[in-house]
C-alpha positions as CSV (number, residue, x, y, z in Angstrom):
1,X,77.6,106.8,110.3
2,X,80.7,105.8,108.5
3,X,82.5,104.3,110.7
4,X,81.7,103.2,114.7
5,X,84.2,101.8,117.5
6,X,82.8,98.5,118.6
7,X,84.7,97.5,121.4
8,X,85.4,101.1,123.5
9,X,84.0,102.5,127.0
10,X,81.1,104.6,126.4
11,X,78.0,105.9,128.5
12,X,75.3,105.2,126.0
13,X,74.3,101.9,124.4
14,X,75.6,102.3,120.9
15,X,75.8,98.8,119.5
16,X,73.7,97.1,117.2
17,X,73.0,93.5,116.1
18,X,74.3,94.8,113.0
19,X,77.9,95.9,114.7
20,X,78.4,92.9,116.2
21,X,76.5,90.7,113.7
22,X,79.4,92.4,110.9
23,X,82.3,91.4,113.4
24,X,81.2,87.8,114.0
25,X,81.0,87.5,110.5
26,X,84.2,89.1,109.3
27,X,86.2,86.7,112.2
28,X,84.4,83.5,110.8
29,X,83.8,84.5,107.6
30,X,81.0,82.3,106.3
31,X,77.4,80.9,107.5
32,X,76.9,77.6,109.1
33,X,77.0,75.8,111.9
34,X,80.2,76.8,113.9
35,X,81.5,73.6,115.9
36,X,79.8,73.9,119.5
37,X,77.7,71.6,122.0
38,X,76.1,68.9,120.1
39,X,76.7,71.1,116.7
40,X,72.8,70.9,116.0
41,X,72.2,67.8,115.3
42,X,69.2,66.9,113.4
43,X,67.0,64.0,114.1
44,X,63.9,62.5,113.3
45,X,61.5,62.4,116.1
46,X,58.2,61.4,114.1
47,X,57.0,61.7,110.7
48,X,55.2,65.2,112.2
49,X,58.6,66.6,113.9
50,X,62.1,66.4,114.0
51,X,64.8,67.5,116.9
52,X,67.7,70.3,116.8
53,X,69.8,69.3,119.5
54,X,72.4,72.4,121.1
55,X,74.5,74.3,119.1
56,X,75.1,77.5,117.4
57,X,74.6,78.7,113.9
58,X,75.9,81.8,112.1
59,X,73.5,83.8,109.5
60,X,76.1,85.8,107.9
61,X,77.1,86.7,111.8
62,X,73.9,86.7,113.5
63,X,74.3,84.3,115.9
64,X,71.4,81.9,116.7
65,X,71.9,79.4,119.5
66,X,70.2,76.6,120.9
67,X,71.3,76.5,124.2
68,X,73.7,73.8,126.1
69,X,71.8,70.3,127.2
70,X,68.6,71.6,125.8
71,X,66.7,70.7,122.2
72,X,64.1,72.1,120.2
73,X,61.3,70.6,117.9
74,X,60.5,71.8,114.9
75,X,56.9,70.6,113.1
76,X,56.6,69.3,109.4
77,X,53.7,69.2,107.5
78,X,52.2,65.9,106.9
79,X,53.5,64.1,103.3
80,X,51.0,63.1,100.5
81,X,50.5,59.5,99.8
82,X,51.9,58.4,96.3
83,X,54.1,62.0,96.6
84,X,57.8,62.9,97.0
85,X,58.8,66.6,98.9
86,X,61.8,68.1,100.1
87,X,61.4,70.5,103.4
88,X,64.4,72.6,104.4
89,X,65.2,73.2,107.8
90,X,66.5,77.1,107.7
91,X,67.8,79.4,109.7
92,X,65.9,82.8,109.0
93,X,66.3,86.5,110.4
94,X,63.5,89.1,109.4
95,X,65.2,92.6,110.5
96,X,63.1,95.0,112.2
97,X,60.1,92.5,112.7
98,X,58.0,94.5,109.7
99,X,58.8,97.8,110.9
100,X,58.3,97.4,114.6
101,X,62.0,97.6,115.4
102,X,62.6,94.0,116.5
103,X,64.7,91.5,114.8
104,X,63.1,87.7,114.4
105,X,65.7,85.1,114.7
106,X,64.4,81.2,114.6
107,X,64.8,77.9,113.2
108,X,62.2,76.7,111.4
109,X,60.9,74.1,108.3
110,X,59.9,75.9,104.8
111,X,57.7,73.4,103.4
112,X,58.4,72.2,99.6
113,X,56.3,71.2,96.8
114,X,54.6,67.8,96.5
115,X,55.2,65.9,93.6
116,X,54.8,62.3,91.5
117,X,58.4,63.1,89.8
118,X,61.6,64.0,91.6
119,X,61.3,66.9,94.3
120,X,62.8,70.0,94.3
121,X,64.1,72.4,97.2
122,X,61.7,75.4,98.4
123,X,63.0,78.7,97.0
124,X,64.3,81.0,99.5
125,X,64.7,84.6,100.3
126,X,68.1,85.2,100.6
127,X,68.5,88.8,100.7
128,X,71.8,90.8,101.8
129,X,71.2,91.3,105.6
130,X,74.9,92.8,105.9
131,X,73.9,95.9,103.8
132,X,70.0,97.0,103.1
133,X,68.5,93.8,103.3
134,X,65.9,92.7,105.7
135,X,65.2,88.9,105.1
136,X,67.6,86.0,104.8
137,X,66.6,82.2,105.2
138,X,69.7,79.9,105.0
139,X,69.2,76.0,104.7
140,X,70.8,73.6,107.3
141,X,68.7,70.3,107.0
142,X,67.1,69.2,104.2
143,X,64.4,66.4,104.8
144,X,63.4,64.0,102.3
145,X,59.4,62.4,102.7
146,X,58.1,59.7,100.8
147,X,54.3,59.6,101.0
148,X,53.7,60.6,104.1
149,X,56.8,59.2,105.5
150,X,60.4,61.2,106.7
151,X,63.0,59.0,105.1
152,X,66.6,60.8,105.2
153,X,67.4,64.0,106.4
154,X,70.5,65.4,105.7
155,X,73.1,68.2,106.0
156,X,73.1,71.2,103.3
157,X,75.5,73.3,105.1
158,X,78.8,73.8,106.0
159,X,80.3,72.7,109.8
160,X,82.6,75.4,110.9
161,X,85.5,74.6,113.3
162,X,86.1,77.7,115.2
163,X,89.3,77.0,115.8
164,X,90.3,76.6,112.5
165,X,88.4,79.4,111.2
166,X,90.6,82.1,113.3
167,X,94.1,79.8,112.0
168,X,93.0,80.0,108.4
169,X,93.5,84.2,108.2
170,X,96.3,84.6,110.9
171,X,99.4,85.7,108.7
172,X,101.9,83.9,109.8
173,X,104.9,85.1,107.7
174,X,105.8,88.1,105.7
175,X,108.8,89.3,103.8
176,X,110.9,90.3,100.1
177,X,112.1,92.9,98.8
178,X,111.8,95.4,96.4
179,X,114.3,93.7,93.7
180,X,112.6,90.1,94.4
181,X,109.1,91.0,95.2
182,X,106.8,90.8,98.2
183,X,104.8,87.7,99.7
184,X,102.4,87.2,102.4
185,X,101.8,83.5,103.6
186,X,97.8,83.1,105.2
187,X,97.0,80.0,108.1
188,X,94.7,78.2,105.5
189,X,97.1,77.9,102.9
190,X,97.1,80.9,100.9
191,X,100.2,83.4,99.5
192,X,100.2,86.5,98.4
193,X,102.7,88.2,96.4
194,X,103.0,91.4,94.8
195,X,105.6,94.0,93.8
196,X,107.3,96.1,91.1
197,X,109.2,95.9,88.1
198,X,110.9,98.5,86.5
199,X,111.5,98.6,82.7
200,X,114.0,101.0,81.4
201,X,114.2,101.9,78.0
202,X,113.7,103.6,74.9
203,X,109.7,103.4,74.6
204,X,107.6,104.8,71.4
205,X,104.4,104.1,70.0
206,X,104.4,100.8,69.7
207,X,107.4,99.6,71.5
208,X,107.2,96.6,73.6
209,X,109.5,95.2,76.8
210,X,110.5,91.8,78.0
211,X,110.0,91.1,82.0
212,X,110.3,88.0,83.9
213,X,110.3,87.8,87.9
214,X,110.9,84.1,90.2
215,X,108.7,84.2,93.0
216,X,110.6,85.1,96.2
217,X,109.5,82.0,97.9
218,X,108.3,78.7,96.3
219,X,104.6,77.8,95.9
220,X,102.7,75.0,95.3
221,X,100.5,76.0,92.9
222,X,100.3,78.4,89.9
223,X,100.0,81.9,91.0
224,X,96.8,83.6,89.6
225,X,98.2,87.3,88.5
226,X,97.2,90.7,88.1
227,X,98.9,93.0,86.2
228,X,99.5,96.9,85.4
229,X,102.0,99.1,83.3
230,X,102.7,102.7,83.8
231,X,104.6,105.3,82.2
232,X,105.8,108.4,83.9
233,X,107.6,111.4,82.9
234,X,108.0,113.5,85.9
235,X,105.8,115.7,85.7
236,X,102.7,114.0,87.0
237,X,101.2,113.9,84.1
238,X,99.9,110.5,83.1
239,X,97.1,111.5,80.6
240,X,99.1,110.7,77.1
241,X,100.8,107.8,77.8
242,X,98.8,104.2,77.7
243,X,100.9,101.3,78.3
244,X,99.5,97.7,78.9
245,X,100.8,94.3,80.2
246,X,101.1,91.1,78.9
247,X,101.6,87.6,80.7
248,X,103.3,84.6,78.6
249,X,102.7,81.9,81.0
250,X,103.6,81.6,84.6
251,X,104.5,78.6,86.8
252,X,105.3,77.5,90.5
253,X,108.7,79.4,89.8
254,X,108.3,82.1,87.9
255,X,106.5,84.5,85.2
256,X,107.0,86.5,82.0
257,X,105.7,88.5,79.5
258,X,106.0,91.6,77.8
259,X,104.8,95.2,78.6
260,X,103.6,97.3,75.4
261,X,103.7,100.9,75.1
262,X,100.5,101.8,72.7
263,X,100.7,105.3,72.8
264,X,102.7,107.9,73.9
265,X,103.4,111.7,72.8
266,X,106.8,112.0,73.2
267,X,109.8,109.7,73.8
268,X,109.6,108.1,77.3
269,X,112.5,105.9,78.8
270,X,110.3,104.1,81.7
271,X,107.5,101.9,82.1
272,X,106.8,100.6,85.7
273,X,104.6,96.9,85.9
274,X,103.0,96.3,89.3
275,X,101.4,93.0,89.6
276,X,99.6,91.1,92.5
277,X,99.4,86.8,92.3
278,X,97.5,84.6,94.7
279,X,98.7,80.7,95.0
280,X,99.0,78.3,97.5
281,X,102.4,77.6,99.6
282,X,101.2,74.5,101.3
């Protein structure tokens, strides 16, 4: 199915993990431990375990929860005298539970390799469990042991604040024109402009023409642009005519450049340039 309403009245059970997993995902829009309860604090209880207090963590939208004023423990192998290993605590889904149609969702430790030297990280499987993907482990904790001791554990991941998370892709203004251009200012910071330039002319094989636009509200850093020339000579035929565009440098104010016309069959007198920039306006 192509496309499913989510949030509807219906008489049949028609949502998946998957549904909800991909809206979770799309309003928080990374993994990690989204601000909550005791945001799962780590701990060490003994050089055998250590503690996840309450909180909630997102696997690319699955949601996996230790519950309010409760904790869990989670075992690590004993260390090697005289060695150094890194364990990873990790979030993990397996989809479908090997073909029996139920989803595993758990924290739990993936053990590393013990060495003399400096340790490295466990590999993990890190499929795509938003499209065909069935397995994804995502680190949270990474604990350090020294011989056979736990001596630092820290955070790998990233601590969401929900709150913030919804702010950062609100738009919160729009406007422009057509002769100035359009912008779009984002919560977290971002702006987007785009619009159209036309360029009237005399335009041959070869022939080449100047543009420069200010941005229709300022930024505060230098727009990163896209950019596209076409020709058109009314008859909807755009096959012989290639045109391309050229920046010379852009800055918090403005941009230029020139647009060339590298082939055509005939005289044209019009080359359009549409062009897309992303900065920051705060």
């Amino acid at each position: 199915m192509a496309q499913k309403g989510i949030i509807k009245n219906t008489t049949t059970a028609e949502i998946s993990a998957e549904n909800l997993a991909a809206v979770f995902f799309a309003m928080i829009g990374k993994s990690g431990i989204v601000k909550a309860f005791n945001n799962l604090a780590c701990t060490k209880l003994t050089d055998n375990s250590v503690q996840l207090d309450s909180g909630v963590y997102s696997l690319k939208g699955f949601m996996l929860h230790v519950e309010a004023g409760t904790a869990i423990t989670l075992n690590v192998d004993s260390g090697t005298a005289g060695q150094n290993r890194n364990d990873l605590v990790v979030a993990e889904l397996v989809k479908n539970g090997g073909g029996t149609g139920i989803d595993t969702l758990q924290f739990k430790v993936v053990k590393g390799t013990s060495t003399s030297g400096t340790p490295v990280d466990p590999t993990l499987t890190q499929q795509d469990v938003n499209a065909t993907g069935t397995t994804r482990q995502e680190a949270l904790y990474r604990i350090k042991l020294t011989g056979v001791t736990i001596n630092v554990i820290e955070m790998v991941t990233t601590l969401i604040d929900n709150a913030d998370t919804i702010t950062d892709k609100l738009v919160i203004e729009t406007g422009g024109n057509a002769a100035d251009g359009y912008y779009r200012k984002y919560g977290n910071g971002d702006i987007e402009f785009w619009g159209q330039i036309d360029l009237n002319g005399t335009f041959n094989t070869g022939s080449t023409a100047i543009f420069e636009r200010g941005w229709p509200v300022a930024c505060t850093t230098v727009p990163v642009i896209t950019m596209t020339v076409s020709m058109y000579n009314g008859t909807g035929n755009y096959n012989d005519y290639r045109a391309t565009a050229h920046l010379s440098d852009a800055t918090t104010g403005n941009f230029y450049g020139h647009a060339h016309c590298s082939y055509t069959v005939s005289t044209q007198y019009y080359m359009g340039l549409h062009y897309h920039a992303i900065a920051q306006w705060k």
